[in-house]
C-alpha positions as MATLAB code, in Angstrom:
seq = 'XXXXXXXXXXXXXXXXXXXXXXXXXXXXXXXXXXXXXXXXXXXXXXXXXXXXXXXXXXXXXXXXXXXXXXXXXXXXXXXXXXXXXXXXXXXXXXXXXXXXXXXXXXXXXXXXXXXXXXXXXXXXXXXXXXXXXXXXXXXXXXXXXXXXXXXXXXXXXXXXXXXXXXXXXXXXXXXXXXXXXXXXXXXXXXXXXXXXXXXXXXXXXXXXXXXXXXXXXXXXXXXXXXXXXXXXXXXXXXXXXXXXXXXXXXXXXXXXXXXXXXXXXXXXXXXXXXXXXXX';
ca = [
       0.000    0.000    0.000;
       0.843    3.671   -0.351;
      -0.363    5.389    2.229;
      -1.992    4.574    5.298;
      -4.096    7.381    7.656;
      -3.944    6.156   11.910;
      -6.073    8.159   13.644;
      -5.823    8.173   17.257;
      -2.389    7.539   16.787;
      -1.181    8.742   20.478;
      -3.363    6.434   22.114;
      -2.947    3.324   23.903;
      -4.171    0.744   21.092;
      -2.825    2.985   18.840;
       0.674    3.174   19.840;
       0.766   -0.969   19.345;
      -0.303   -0.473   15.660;
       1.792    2.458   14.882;
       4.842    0.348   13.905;
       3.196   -2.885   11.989;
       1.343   -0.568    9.938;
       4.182    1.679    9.150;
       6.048   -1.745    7.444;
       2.275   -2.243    5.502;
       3.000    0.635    3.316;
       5.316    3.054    1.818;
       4.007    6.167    4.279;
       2.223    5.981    7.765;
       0.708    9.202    8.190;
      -0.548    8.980   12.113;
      -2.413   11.559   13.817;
      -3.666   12.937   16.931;
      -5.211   16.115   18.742;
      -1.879   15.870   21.027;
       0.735   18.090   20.333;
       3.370   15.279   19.226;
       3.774   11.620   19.737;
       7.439   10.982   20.253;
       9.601    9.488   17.904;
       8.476    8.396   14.699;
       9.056    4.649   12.839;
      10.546    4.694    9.612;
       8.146    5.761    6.909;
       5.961    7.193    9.453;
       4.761   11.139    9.510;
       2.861   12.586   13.121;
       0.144   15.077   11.748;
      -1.875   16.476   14.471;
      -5.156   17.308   13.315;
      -8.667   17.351   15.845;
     -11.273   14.814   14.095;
     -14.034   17.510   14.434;
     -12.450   19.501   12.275;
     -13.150   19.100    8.440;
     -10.071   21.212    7.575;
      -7.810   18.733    9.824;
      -9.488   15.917    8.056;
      -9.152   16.704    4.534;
      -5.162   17.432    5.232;
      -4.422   14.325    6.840;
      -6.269   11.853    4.308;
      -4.865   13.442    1.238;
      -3.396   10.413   -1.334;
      -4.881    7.963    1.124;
      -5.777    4.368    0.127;
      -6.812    2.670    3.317;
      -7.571    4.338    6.995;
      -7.407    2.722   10.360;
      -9.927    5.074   12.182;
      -9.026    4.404   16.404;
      -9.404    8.110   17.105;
     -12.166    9.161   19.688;
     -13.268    9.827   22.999;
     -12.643    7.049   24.750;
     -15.468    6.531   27.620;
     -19.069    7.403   28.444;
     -19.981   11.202   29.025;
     -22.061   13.992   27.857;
     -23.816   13.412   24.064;
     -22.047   16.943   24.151;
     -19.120   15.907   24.972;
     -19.051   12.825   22.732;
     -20.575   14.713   19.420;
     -17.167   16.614   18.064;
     -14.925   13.852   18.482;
     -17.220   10.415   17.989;
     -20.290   11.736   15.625;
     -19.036   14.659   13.577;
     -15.139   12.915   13.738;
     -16.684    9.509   12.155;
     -18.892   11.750    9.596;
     -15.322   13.714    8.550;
     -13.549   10.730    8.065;
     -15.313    8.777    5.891;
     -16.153   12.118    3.820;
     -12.974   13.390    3.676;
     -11.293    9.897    2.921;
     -14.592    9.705    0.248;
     -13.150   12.818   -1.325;
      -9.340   11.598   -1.412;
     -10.704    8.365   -2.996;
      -9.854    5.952    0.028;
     -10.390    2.708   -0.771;
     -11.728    1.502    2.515;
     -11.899    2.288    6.488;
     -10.780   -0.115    9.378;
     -13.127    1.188   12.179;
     -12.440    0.644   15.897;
     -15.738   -0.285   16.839;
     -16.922   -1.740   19.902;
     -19.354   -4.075   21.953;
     -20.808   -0.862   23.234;
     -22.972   -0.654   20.123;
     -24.630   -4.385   21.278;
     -23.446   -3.868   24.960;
     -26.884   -4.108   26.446;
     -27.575   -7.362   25.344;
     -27.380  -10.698   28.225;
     -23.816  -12.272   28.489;
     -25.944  -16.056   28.290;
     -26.645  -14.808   24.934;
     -23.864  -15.962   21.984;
     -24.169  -12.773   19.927;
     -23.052  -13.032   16.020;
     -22.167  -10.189   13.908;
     -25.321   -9.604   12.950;
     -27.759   -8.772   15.769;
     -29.143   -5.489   15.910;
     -27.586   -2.340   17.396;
     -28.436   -2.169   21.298;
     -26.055    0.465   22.683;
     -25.297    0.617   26.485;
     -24.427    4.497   26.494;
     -24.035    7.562   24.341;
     -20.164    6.260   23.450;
     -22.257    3.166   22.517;
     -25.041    4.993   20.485;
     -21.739    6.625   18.420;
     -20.518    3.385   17.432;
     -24.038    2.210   16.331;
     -23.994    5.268   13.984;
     -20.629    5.514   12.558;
     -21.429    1.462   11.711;
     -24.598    3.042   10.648;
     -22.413    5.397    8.293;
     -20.172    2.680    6.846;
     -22.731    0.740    6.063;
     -24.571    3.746    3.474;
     -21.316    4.957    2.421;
     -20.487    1.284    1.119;
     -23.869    0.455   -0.201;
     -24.553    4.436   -1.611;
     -20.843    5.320   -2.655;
     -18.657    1.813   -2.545;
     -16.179    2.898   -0.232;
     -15.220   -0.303    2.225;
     -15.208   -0.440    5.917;
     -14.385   -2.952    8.479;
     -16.045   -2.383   11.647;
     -14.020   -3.885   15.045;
     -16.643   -4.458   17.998;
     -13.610   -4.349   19.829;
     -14.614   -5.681   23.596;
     -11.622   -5.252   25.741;
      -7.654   -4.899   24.714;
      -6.332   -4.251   27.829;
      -4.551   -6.487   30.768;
      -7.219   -9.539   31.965;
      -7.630   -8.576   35.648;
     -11.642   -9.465   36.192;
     -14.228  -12.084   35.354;
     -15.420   -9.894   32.970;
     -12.261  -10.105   30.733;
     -11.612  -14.180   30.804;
     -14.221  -13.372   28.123;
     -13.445  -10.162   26.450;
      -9.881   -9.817   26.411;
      -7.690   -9.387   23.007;
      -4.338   -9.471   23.218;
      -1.990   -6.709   21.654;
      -0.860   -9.709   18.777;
      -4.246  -10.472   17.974;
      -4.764   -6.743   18.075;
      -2.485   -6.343   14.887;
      -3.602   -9.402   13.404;
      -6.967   -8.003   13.202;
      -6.181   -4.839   11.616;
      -3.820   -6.308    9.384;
      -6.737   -9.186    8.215;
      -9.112   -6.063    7.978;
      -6.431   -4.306    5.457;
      -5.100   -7.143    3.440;
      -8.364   -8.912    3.218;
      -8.973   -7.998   -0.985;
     -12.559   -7.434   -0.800;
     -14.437   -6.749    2.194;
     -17.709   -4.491    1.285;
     -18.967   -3.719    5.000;
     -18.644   -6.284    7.638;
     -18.537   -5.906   11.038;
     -16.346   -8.872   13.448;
     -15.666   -8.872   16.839;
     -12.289   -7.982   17.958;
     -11.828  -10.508   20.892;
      -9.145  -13.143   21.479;
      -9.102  -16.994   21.784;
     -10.607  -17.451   24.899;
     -12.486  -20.419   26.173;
     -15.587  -18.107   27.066;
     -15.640  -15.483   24.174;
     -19.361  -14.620   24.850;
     -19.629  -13.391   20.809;
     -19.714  -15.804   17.672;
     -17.598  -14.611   14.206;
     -18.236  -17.123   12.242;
     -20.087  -14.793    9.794;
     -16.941  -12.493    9.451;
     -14.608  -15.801    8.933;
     -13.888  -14.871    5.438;
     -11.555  -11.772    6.515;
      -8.976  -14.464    7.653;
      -8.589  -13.271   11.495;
      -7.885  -16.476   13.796;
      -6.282  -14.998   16.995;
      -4.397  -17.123   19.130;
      -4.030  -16.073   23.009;
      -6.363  -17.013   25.522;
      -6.908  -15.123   28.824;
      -7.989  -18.889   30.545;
      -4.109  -18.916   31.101;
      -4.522  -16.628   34.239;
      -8.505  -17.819   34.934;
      -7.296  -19.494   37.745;
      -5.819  -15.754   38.999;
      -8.032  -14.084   38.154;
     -10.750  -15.469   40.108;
      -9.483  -15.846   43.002;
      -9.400  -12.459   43.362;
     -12.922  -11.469   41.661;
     -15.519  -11.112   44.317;
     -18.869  -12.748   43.376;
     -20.742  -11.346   40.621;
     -24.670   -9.876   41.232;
     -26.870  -11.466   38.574;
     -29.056   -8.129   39.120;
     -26.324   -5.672   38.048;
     -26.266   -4.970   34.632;
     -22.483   -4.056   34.215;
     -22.267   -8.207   35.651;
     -25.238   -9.698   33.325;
     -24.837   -7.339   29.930;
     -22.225   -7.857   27.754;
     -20.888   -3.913   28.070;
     -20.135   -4.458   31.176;
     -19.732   -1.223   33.589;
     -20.827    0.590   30.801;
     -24.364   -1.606   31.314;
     -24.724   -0.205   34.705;
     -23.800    3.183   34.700;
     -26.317    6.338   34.430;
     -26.078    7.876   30.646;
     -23.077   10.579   30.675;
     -21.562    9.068   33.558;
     -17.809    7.403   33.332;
     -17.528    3.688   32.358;
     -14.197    3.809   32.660;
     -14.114    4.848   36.183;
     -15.350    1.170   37.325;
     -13.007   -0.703   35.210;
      -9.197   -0.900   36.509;
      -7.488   -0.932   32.785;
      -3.747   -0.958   33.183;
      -2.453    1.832   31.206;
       0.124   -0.173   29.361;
       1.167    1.983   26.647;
       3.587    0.823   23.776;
       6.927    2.705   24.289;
       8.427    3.913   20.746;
      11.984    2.646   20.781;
];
């Protein structure tokens, strides 16, 4: 590929794909609202632009082919607070990348667009939208917008119901955790895959009790390989017993289940903040 577009570049998932997508293609061009992001990889260009800005937008994706969209606010809050960088950011994207003739969008996506559904229940790719918060409700829509820019315009996305890259450190996550490798296995599947129209696939590891099915998204190739039941036994015997009347314990969103609209998700999960250092 020619050029790539990583938005959301200084954050934590993004600082694991900054350096297997700058060896994908002959320029990385990775941005961010922060003010720099360190050192660069070879072939890679830092570009700070703010995803609610058109302007920013239509710089960054110039002479794009493909974009790896993993920019946004990153927890529950205020629709207000949310609208900029999540609903307006996702609308710039794919209409600036439309306009620079990008070929298709790899969209961090998450579980938060299905999150209210039971955990009992083995959810496929396909079930309707049932968002557990406004951050939710944004991911419903910009799935929402991939699907009628593909189907209106033919411009390609890949949408990642992501459900949770981070450290396994609660019941919750012997379920939902994807590793960092899988991580960049998905997004490279989701790139190299030659023909993907819009699909949507569940960004989740191996694990014995992945609560979500993929089989329908099987074609893009992604077959990840850890498993978080290698610290299960950890794990729980340090997890006190789960309520089966609490949402954020019975829903498949988790925290984000339970908690008021607007209100942090976040601030009942204990993610380890496990950045990638650039060497």
């Amino acid at each position: 590929m020619k050029k790539i577009v990583l938005t959301g570049a200084a954050g934590r998932l993004g600082s694991y794909l900054r350096e297997p997508l700058s060896k994908m293609c002959d320029e990385l061009v990775s941005t961010d609202i922060k003010d720099d992001i360190g050192k660069t990889y070879d072939g890679e260009t830092y570009v700070q632009g703010d995803l609610a800005s058109m302007d920013d937008m239509v710089r960054v994706m110039d002479g794009a082919e493909m974009v790896v969209h993993m920019g946004a606010f990153v927890d529950e809050g205020p629709f207000e607070q949310l609208l900029g960088p999540n609903f307006v950011g996702s609308y710039n994207v794919w209409e600036a990348g439309y306009k620079a003739g990008v070929r298709r969008v790899v969209y961090a996506s998450s579980i938060h667009a299905v999150g209210m559904y039971p955990k009992n229940e083995f959810i496929g790719v396909d079930v309707p939208h049932r968002p557990d918060t406004f951050y939710g409700l944004a991911k419903c829509f910009t799935e929402d917008l991939g699907r009628m820019y593909w189907e209106k315009r033919g411009m390609e996305s890949v949408h990642m119901r992501i459900l949770s890259c981070a450290q396994p450190n609660n019941a919750r996550a012997l379920g939902s955790y994807l590793s960092y490798d899988d991580l960049i296995q998905l997004v490279t599947r989701c790139l190299d895959t030659p023909v993907t129209g819009f699909s949507v696939i569940y960004g989740v590891s191996n694990n014995d009790r992945t609560p979500v099915d993929n089989a329908k998204a099987s074609f893009l190739g992604y077959r990840p390989k850890d498993n978080a039941e290698d610290v299960a036994a950890e794990v729980l015997a340090n997890e006190p017993q789960n309520d089966p009347q609490d949402a954020g314990h019975m829903c498949h969103g988790g925290p984000f289940a339970s908690v008021a609209l607007g209100n942090s998700g976040l601030a009942g999960m204990n993610v380890i903040q496990d950045a990638k250092e650039t060497e």
